[in-house]
C-alpha positions in Angstrom: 0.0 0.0 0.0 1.1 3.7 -1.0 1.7 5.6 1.9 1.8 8.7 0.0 0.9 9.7 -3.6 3.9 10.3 -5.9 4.7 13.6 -7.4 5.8 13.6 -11.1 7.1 10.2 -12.4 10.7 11.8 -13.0 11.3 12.0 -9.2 8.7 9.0 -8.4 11.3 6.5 -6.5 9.8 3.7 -7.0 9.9 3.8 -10.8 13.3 2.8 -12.8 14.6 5.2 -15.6 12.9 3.6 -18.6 9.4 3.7 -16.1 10.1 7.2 -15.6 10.7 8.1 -19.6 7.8 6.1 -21.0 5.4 7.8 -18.0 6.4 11.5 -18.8 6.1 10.3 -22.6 2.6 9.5 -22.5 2.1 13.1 -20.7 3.8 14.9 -23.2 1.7 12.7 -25.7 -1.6 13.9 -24.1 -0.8 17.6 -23.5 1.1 18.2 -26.7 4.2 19.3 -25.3 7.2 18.8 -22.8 6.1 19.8 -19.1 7.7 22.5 -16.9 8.9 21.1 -13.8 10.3 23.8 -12.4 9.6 24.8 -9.0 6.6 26.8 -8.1 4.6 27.7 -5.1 1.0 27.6 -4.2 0.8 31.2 -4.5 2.0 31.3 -7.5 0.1 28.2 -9.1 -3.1 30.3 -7.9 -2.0 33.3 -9.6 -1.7 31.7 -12.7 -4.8 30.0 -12.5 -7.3 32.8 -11.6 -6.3 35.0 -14.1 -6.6 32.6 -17.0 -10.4 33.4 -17.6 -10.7 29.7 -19.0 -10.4 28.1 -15.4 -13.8 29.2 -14.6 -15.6 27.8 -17.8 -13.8 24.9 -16.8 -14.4 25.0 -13.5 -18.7 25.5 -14.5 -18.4 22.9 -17.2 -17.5 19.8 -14.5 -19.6 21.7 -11.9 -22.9 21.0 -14.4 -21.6 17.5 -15.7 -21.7 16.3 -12.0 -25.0 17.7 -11.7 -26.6 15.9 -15.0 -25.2 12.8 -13.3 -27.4 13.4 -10.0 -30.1 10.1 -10.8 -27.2 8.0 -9.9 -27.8 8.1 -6.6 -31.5 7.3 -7.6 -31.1 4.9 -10.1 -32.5 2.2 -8.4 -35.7 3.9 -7.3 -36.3 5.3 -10.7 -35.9 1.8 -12.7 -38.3 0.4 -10.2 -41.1 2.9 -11.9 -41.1 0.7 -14.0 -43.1 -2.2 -11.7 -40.6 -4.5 -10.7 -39.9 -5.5 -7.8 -36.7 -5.0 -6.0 -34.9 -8.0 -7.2 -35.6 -7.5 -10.5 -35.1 -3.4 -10.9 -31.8 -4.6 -9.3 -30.8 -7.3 -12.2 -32.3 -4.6 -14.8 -30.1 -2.1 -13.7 -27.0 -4.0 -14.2 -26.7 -4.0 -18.1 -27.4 -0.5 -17.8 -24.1 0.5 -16.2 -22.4 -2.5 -17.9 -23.3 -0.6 -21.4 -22.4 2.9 -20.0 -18.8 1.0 -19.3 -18.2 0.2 -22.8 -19.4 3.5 -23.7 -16.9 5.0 -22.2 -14.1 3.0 -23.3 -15.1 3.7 -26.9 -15.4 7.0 -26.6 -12.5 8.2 -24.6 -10.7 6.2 -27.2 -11.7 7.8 -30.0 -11.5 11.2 -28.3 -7.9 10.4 -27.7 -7.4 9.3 -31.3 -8.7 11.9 -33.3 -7.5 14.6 -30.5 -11.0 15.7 -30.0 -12.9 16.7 -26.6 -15.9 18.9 -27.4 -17.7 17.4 -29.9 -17.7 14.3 -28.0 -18.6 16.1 -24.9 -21.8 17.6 -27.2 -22.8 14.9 -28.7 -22.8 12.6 -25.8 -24.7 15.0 -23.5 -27.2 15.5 -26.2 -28.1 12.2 -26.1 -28.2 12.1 -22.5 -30.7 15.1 -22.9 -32.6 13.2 -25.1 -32.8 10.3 -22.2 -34.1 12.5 -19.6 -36.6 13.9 -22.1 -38.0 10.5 -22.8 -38.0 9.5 -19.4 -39.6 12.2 -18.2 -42.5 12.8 -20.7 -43.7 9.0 -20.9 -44.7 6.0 -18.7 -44.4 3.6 -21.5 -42.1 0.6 -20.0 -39.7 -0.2 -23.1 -39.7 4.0 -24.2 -38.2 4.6 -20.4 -35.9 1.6 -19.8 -34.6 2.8 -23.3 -34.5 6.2 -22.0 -32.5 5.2 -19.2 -29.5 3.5 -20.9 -29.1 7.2 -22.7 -28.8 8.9 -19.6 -25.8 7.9 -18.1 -24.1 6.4 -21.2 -24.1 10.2 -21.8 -23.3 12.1 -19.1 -21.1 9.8 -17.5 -18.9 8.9 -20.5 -18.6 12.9 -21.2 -17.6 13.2 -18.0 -14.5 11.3 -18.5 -13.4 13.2 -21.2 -13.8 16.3 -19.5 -11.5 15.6 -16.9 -8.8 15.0 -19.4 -9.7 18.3 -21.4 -8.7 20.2 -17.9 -5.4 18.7 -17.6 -4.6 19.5 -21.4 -5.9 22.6 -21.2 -3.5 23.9 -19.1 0.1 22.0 -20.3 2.5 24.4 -18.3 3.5 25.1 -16.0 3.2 22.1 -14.2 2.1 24.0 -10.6 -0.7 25.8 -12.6 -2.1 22.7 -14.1 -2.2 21.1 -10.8 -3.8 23.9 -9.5 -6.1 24.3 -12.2 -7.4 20.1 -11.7 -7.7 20.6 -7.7 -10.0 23.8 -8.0 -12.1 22.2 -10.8 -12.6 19.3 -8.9 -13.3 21.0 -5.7 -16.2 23.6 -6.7 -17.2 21.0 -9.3 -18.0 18.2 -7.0 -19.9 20.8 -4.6 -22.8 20.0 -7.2 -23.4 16.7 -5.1 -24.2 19.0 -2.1 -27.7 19.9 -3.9 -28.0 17.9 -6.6 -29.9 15.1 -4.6 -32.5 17.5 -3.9 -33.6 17.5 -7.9 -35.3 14.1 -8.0 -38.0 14.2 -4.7 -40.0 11.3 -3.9 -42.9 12.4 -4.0 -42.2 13.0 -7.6 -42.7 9.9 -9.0 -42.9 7.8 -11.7 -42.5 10.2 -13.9 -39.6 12.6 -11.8 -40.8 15.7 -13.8 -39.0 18.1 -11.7 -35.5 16.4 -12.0 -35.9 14.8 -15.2 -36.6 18.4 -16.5 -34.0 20.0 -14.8 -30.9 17.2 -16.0 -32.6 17.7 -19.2 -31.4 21.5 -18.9 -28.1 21.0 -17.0 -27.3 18.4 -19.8 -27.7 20.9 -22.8 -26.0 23.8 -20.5 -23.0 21.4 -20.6 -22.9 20.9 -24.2 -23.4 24.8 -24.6 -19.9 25.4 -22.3 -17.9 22.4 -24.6 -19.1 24.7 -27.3 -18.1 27.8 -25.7 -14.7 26.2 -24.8 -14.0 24.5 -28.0 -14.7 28.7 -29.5 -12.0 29.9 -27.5 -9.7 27.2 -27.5 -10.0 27.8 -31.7 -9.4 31.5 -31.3 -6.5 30.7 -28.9 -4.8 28.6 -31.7 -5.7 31.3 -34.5 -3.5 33.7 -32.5 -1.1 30.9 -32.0 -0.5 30.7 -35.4 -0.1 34.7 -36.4 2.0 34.4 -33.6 4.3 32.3 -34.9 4.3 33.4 -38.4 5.2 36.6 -37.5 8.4 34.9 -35.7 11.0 34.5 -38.1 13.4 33.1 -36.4 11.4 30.5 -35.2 11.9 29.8 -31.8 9.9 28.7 -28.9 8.2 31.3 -26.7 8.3 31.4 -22.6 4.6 30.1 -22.5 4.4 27.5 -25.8 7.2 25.9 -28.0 6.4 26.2 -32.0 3.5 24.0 -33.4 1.7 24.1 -30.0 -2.3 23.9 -30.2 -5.0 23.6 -27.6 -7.1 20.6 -28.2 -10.5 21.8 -29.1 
């Protein structure tokens, strides 16, 4: 058992040098270039963060993607609307996350592949929109079991991605991408505080109020992916003047040459 969580693989005792290489490989793979590991304080790493204006879409984005995901810790009671009893709903909930778990694998490898985060984030939170629709505005059994494979094979596979757009959002320094995946997490998890209050008992079957409201959150996350992946495509457009306007070409303090955000 760890007794305490390593802190970059290049300085991660436990790993030899080829360990160490192939580790900071894959992370220069994934954010697009080498990381800065130079020294930085928590000061500093804050400083950095809160004045990049993106941290706070960011920081919304998981904030609502943890709130579409609220029926989780319902998804037993709502399946049994359907008139089964408590053995069943729980053997008819199984395939459900069993499909949102190969979902996810597909999805997150294809966003990997093709190097794409928001139009995977849109289009899976558009069909989990479409699932709390469906589930929400009919009692027919086979309509709403359907409906409820939609909902958390979208929000929840999104979800993954999005963690992975934060930390390649902000490649260096090192401190401020740290900083940047601590605060998202932290104010973005606060959405479990309230969330559980969206789906009352009293409610049911139909769960208008919280079927209505993930509905919304659903499509407000899709809207921020689309916001993001607008900025992040601006960001790159002055990336590139930026560097043709550089004739010696040479790497600047904050991105070497042929750097792009991932959209």
């Amino acid at each position: 058992m760890l007794i305490s969580l390593p802190n970059y693989p290049a300085n991660t005792s436990w790993l030899d040098e080829e360990e160490q290489a192939y580790a900071q490989w894959r992370l220069i793979h994934d954010a697009g270039e080498a990381d800065d590991t130079g020294a930085g304080n928590i000061s500093e790493a804050l400083r950095l963060v809160l004045t990049d204006p993106r941290i706070y879409l960011f920081t919304l984005l998981q904030h609502t993607s943890l709130l579409s995901q609220n029926f989780q810790y319902f998804f037993p009671t709502i399946v049994q609307t359907l008139g089964y009893g408590n053995i069943e709903t729980l053997l008819i909930t199984a395939p459900v996350w069993i499909a949102t778990f190969l979902v996810s694998l597909v999805v997150t490898w294809t966003s990997g592949k093709t190097n794409d985060r928001g139009i995977h984030i849109i289009l899976l939170m558009l069909v989990s929109v479409a699932g709390a629709i469906i589930c929400t505005a009919t009692t027919n059994i086979g309509a709403r079991f359907f409906a409820m494979f939609l909902m958390p094979m979208g929000a929840v596979s999104a979800y993954q991605i999005i963690i992975a757009w934060i930390a390649n959002s902000f490649p260096r320094p090192l401190v401020k991408r740290s900083a940047a995946i601590a605060i998202a997490n932290m104010l973005g998890n606060t959405a479990s505080i309230y969330g559980s209050y969206m789906w009352p008992s009293s409610s049911g079957p139909r769960y208008i109020p919280g079927g209505s409201a993930t509905a919304g959150v659903a499509l407000l996350v899709a809207v921020l992916a689309t916001v993001i992946r607008m900025v992040h495509a601006r960001m790159n457009l002055q990336l590139q003047e930026q560097e043709e306007s550089n004739e010696s070409g040479e790497n600047t303090p904050q991105h070497p040459v042929g750097f792009r955000y991932i959209l």
